[in-house]
N, C-alpha and C positions, 0 to 999 in steps of 0.2 A: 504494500500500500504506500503510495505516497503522501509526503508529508509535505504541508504548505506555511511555508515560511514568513510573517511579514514584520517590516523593521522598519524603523526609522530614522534615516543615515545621521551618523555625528555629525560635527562642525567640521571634524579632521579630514571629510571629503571634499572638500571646495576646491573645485575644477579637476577632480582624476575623474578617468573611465569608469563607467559602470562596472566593464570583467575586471579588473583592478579590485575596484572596491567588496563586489560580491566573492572573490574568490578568496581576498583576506579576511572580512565577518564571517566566510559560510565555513571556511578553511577548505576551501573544494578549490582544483586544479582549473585556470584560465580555459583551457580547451573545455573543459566540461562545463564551466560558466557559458561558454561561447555557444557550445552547442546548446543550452536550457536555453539562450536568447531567442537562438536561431528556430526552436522549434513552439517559442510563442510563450515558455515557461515562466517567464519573468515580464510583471509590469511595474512603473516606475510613474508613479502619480495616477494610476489605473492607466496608463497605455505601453503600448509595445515599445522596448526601446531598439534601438542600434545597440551592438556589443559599444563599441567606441563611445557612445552618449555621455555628454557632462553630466556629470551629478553635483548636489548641492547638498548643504547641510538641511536636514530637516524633510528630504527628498522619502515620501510613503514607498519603499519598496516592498513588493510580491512577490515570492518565487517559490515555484511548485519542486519539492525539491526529486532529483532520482530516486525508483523503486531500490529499498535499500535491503530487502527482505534476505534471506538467504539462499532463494531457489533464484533471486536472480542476478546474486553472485557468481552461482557456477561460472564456472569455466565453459562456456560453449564451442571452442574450438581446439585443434590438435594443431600444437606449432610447431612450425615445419624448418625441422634440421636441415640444414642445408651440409653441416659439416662438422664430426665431432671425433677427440680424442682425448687421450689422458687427464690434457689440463685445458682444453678449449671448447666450445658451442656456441656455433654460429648456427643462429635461428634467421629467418624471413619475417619480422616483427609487422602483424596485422594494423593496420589503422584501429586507433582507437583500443591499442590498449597499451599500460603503460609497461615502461621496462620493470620500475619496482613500485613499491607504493608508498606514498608520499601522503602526509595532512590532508583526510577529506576525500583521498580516492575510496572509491569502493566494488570498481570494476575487477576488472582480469588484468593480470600482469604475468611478463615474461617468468621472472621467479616463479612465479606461484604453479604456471603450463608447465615450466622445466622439473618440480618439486612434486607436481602430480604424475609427470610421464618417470618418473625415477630417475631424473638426472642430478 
C-alpha cells in the first residue's frame, strides 16, 4: 500500500529544486524523486510540478510515496553476468536499479541480485 506524504517546506528551501528538496526530507534517491514527479506523484500547492521547479519556504507539498511492502521489494529480475572469477563480477546493471543501497532506496540492487544468485 502506498503511503501519502504531505509537508510543508522550511524556510531552508528558498530557491532549490523540488528533486533536491524532496529527496533530502523524504531521504529517497533524486532518480526516484524524478521519477514520483514524472509519473504525477507529487503536487506542490495542489499542482503538478516540473522535477527542476523553484520551491519556496512554506510551499504545501504532496507526495504519494513508492509501494514499500515486501512482495514489492522482491527482486524481479536475474542479473546478467557478463563475466566472473575468483575476485571479479561484471554484471549488465538494468535501468533503474541501484548498484547498493543508499538513505531511502527500497528497490532492487546489484548487491542484493549478486547475494540472492550466491555470488
Amino acid at each position: 500500500m502506498r503511503e501519502r506524504v504531505t509537508m510543508r517546506l522550511p524556510d531552508l528551501v528558498q530557491g532549490m529544486r523540488l528533486d533536491q528538496v524532496l529527496a533530502s526530507e523524504l531521504q529517497l534517491s533524486r532518480s526516484l524523486v524524478a521519477k514520483l514527479i514524472k509519473q504525477c506523484d507529487v503536487k506542490v500547492n495542489g499542482k503538478i510540478p516540473r522535477k527542476s521547479a523553484e520551491v519556496f519556504p512554506g510551499d504545501q507539498v504532496e507526495v504519494l510515496l513508492p509501494d514499500a511492502s515486501p512482495k514489492s521489494l522482491e527482486t524481479p529480475f536475474e542479473l546478467p553476468v557478463l563475466f566472473e572469477d575468483a575476485d571479479i563480477v561484471v554484471v549488465n546493471k538494468p535501468v533503474g536499479v541501484a548498484a547498493h543501497t543508499a538513505p531511502g532506496w527500497k528497490g532492487p540492487t546489484v548487491n542484493g541480485a549478486l547475494l540472492a544468485a550466491g555470488h
